[in-house]
N, C-alpha and C positions, 0 to 999 in steps of 0.2 A: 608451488605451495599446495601441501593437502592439510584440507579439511573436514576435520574427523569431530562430527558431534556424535557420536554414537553415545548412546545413553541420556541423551538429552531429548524433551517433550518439547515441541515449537505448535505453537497454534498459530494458525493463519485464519485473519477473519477476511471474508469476502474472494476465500480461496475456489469458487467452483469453476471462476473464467479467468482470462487475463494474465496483468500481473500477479496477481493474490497465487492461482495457480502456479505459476513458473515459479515462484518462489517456494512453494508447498514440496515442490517437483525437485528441484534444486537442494533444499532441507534436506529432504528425504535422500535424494544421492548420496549427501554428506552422514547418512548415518542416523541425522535423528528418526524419531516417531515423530509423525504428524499426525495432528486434529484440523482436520479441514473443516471451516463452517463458512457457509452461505444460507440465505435467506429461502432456499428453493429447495426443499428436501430429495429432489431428483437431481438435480444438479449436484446436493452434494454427492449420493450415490454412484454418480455418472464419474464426477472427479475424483473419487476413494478408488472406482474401479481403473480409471485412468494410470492412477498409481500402483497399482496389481493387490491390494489390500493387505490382507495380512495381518501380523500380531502389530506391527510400525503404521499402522494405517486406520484411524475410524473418522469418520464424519458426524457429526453436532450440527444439524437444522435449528437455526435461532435467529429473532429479526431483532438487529441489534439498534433498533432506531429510537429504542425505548428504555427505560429501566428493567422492566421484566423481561426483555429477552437478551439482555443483560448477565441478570443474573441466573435464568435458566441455564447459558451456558457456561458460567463458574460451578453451576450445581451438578452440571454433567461433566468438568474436566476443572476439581479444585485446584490442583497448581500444574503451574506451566515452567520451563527454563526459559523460552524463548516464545516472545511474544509478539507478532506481528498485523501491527493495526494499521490492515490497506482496506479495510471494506471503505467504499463512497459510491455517491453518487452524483451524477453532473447533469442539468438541464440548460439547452441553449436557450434565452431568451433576454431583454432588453429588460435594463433597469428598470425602468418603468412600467414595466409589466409585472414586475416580481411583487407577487401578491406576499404578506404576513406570513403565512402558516408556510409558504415556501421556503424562505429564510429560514423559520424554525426549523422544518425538517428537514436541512441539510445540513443545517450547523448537528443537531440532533445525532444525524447517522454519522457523518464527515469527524465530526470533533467529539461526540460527547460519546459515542461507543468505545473509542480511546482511551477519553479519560476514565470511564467508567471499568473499563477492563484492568486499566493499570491499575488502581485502586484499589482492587478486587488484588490482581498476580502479582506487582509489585513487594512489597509485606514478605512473602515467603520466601523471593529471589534474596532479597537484602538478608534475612536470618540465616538463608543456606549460604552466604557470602560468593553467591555466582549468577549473574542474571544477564538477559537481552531484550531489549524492547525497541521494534523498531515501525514507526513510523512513516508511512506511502504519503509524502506531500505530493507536491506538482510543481511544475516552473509556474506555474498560474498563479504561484501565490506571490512571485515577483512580476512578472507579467500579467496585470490582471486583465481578463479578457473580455473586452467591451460586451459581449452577448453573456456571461458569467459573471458577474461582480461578483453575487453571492457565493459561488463557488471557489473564486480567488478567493476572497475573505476566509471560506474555510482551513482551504490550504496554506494558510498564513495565520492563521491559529494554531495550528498544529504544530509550526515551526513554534512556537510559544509553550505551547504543552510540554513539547518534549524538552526544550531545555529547562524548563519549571521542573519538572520532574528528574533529569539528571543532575538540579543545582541540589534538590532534594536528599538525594540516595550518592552525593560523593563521598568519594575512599570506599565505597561498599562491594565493591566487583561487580556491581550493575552497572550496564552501562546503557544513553539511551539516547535514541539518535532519529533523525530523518529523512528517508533519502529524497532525493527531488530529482523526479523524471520532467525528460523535456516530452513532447508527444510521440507515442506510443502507439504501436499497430496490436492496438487490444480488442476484443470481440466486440466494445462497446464503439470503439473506434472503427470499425469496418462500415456498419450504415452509412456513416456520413464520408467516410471515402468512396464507396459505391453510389452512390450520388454525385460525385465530383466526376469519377467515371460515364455515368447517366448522362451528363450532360457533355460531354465531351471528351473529357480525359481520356488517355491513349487506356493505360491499363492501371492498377493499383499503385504500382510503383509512381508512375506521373501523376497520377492525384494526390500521395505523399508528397514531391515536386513543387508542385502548382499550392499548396497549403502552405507549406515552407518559406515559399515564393514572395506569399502576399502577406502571411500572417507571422513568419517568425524570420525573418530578414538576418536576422545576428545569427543564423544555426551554423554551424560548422559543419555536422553530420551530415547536412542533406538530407537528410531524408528521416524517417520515424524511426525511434528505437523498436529493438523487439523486445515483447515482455522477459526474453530468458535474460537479454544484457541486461535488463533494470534488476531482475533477480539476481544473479551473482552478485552485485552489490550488496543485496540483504544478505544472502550469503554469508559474505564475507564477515559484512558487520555484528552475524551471529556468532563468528566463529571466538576461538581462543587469539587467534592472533590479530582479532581488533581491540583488544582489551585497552588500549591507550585512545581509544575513538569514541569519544563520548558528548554530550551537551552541545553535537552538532549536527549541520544541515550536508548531506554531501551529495554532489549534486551526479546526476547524469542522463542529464539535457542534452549533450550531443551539441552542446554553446549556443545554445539555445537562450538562454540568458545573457545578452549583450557586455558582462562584467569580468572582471578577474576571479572576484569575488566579491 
């Protein structure tokens, strides 16, 4: 299969690390222009350069956890083809510890820089009759994770989002989707594998292993996806030849989700 977005703009939010990046990365092979934003104006720098820059290549510094940085970034890049809402954030900690304003500002960045983006790019994909919009959930929004509640909660809004909004824009050529990664050897995911190490673990690999082991029991994989395999999925779902894939969750978890479906 090749996939050819050339001539298409994809914005990736929370592209400076991780998935957001692989996928930025991955885009950009296929042809599009990429608008990389992250909350870290060096880091976006760091990940434009990553990418070799160029006329296909700028960076947009915006903290999208709010309405104004929201819409600072539609004011520096008014339409998009393809639009990719992975920016989040995950804190481990016990229900009972989850103060108010925690809740807020995850739901905040995790869910509502989403909808707020769409809302904003949406509109102009549906009038040009060709659009993508695709959404970074997590298996955590099926499995929710005893030290995460709030963070499953988000990720299971978002599975809600995104079909609200493709029940929205049908027959339109937009199409809009989310994919659902199982866990992931992402930059944010190293500390706490480096601590599983810390305390015993053989090397990186065996603390993937030993997490798998005690906390996701139904994986198939074995072991952590890498951020580039969760990208090719976006990829794909950006491409012309998803165009029948819409108003769904697709997942790759690595069976990380105990289900068929």
């Amino acid at each position: 299969m090749i996939i050819d977005l050339s001539g298409r703009t994809a914005l990736v939010t929370g592209a400076g690390l991780g998935i957001g990046h692989a996928a930025a990365t991955g885009l950009h092979a296929a042809g599009a222009s990429i608008v990389i934003n992250d909350l870290d104006p060096e880091r976006v720098a760091r990940a434009v350069e990553r990418l070799g820059g160029g006329e296909r290549v700028r960076g947009v510094a915006a903290d999208l956890s709010g309405a104004d940085g929201c819409a600072r970034l539609v004011e520096a890049v008014p339409r998009v083809d393809i639009l990719v809402n992975n920016v989040g954030i995950a804190r481990p900690r016990s229900f009972f510890d989850i103060p108010d304003a925690e809740w807020e500002s995850m739901f905040a960045v995790n869910v509502m820089s989403g909808v707020r983006l769409s809302r904003d790019y949406v509109p102009a994909m549906v009038e040009a009759g060709w659009g993508r919009v695709v959404f970074v959930s997590s298996e955590c929004a099926l499995n929710i994770p005893t030290s995460m509640a709030h963070y499953g909660m988000t990720k299971l809004a978002q599975l809600a989002v995104s079909r609200g909004i493709a029940e929205e824009v049908a027959g339109s050529g937009v199409t809009v989707n989310c994919v659902v990664p199982g866990p992931t050897r992402t930059d944010g995911a190293m500390p706490f594998l480096q601590s599983l190490v810390d305390a015993g673990a053989a090397d990186l690999d065996a603390a993937e292993r030993e997490f798998i082991d005690r906390e996701r029991p139904a994986s198939l994989l074995r072991r952590f996806a890498r951020p580039a395999e969760v990208a090719s999925l976006i990829v794909y779902l950006a491409s012309e030849q998803a165009a029948a894939s819409t108003g769904a969750a697709l997942r790759v978890d690595g069976g990380a989700i105990g289900t068929v479906v």
